[in-house]
N, C-alpha and C positions, 0 to 999 in steps of 0.2 A: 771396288771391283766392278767388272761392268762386263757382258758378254760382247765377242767381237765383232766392233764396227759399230757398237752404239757409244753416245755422246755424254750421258749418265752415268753415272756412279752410284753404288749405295754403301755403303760400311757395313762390314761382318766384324763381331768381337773375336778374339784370337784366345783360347783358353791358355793357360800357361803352360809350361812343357813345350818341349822341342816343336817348330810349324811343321805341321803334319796339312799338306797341300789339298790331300782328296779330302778332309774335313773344311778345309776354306772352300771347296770346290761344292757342297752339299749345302752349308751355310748360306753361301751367296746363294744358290737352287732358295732354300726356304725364305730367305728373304725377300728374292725377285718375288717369288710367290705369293707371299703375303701384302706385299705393298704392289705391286700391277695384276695379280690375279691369276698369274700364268709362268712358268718355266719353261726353258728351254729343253731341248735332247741332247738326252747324255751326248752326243758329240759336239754338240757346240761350243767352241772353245772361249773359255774364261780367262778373261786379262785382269791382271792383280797391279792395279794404277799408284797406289800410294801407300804406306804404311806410316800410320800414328803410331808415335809410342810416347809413355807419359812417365817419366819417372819419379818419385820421390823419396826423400831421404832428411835425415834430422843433421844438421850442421853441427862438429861436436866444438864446445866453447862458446862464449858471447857472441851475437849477432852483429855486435858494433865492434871495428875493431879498438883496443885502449886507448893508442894513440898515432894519428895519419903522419906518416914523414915522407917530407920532398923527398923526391928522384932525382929532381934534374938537376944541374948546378946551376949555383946561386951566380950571380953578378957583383961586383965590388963591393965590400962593406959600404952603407953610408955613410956620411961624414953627418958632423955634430951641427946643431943650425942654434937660431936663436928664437926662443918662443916666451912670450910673452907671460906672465906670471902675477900681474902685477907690478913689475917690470923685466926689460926683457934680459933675460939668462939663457948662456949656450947651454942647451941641451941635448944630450946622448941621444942618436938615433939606432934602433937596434932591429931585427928582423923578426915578426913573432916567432918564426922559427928556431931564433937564438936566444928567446926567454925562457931558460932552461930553471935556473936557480929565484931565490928570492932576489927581486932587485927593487931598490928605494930610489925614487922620484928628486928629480924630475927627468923624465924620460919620454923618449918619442917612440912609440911601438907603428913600423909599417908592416903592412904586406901587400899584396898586389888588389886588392878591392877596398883596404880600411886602412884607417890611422888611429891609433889609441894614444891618446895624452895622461901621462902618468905624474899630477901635480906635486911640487917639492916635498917631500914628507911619506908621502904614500910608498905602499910595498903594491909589488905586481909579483905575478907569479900565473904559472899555468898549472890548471887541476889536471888530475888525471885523463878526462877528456880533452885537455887542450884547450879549456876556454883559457880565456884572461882574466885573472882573478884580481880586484886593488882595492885593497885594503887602507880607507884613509886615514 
């Protein structure tokens, strides 16, 4: 709040209960006062520049959600390639998106930042968070 024509502001706290204007209007008075040494007269008119308001509240459920799922639509399945093993064997490419169930190796896990190799014998699977779990 700042009286009219000046360039300054100061903040008055706003008790709760409906804003009751002549109580913002006396606040600002004691404030000017106390921080420049002086108030204005009762007619000088007081501009009300900004209003903070802070709210808070408890989120009900976990903070993390269980588990993140795309929105957008996907692109063509990949097709199967051949990766090296000790020798090279076509191996299944799947999206980590679509590693839903248990699945045993050898397998190619993509997604758009990683690549996960899931070697002959091993189980993959995703935990309840989503990682990539592989069990050799």
């Amino acid at each position: 709040m700042h009286y009219h024509g000046q360039t300054y502001e100061l903040t008055v706290s706003v008790p709760d209960g409906p804003l009751d204007v002549g109580h913002l209007e006396e606040a600002f008075g004691r404030e000017h006062e106390k921080t420049y040494g002086h108030r204005a007269g009762a007619d000088e008119p007081v501009e009300l520049v900004s209003i903070q308001v802070v709210g808070q509240g408890l989120r009900e459920g976990p903070n993390v959600p269980e588990r993140v799922h795309p929105t957008r639509a996907e692109p063509a399945p990949p097709r199967p390639r051949k990766a090296y093993f000790g020798a090279w064997i076509e191996t299944p490419v799947v999206r980590r998106s679509e590693l839903g169930k248990v699945t045993t190796g050898p397998l190619i896990i993509e997604e758009y930042d990683a690549t996960c190799v899931v070697p002959p014998g091993a189980r993959a699977e995703l935990d309840a968070g989503g990682n990539i779990v592989i069990q050799l």
